[in-house]
N, C-alpha and C positions, 0 to 999 in steps of 0.2 A: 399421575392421573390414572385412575381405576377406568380399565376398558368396560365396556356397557353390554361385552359379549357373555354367554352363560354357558361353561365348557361343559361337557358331562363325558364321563370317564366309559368304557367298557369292563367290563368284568376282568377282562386280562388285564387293562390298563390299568386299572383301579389296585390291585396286587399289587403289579411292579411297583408302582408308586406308594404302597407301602409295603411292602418288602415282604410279602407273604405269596403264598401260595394259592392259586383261583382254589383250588379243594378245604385250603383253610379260611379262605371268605366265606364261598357256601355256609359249610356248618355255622361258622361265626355267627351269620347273619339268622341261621334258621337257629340256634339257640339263643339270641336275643343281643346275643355282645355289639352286635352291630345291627344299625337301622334297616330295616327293608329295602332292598333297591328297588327305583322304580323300574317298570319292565314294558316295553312293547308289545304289541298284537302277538307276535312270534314268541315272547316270552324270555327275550331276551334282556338280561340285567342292565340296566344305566346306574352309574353315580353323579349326581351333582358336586361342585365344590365345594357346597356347605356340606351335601352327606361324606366328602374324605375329609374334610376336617371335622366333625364330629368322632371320624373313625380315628384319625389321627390323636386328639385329643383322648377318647376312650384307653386307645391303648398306651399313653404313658400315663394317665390317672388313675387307673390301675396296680401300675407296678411293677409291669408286665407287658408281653407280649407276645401273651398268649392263652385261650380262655383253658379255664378247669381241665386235665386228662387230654391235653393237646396239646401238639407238638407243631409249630411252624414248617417241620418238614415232611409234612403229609404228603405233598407234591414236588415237584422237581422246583429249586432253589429259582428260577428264572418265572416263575409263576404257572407253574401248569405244563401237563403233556400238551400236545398239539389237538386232543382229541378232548380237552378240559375248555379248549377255548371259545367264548362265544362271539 
């Protein structure tokens, strides 16, 4: 049975859970590879479960995992310095 709850991710969580880096989301998302996140008053990133599996999707339809002149290890392998996180 499907819960009726609606998770949404943080910017660090949303990484880890796909295996990248918070520095290679940012870009990602500001060059188009991936959807906008929605954002709080503060300006803080959300993902919905439909926006990671969108990103999910995008990245093996692709081919890839990772956009044009980038490199998954822009940030430290665990997703981000301490000072990356929102």
């Amino acid at each position: 049975m499907k819960e009726d709850r609606h998770t949404t991710y943080k910017i660090s969580e949303a990484a880890r859970e796909l295996g990248i880096s918070i520095e290679w989301l940012r870009k990602s998302e500001a060059r188009g590879f991936f959807p906008p996140a929605l954002r709080d008053r503060n300006g803080y990133r959300y993902y919905t479960e439909e926006d990671m599996e969108r990103m999910r999707n995008r990245r093996t339809s692709r081919g890839t995992q990772e956009p044009a002149g980038e490199s998954p290890e822009v940030g430290a392998e665990s997703g981000g310095s301490e000072t990356d996180r929102e």
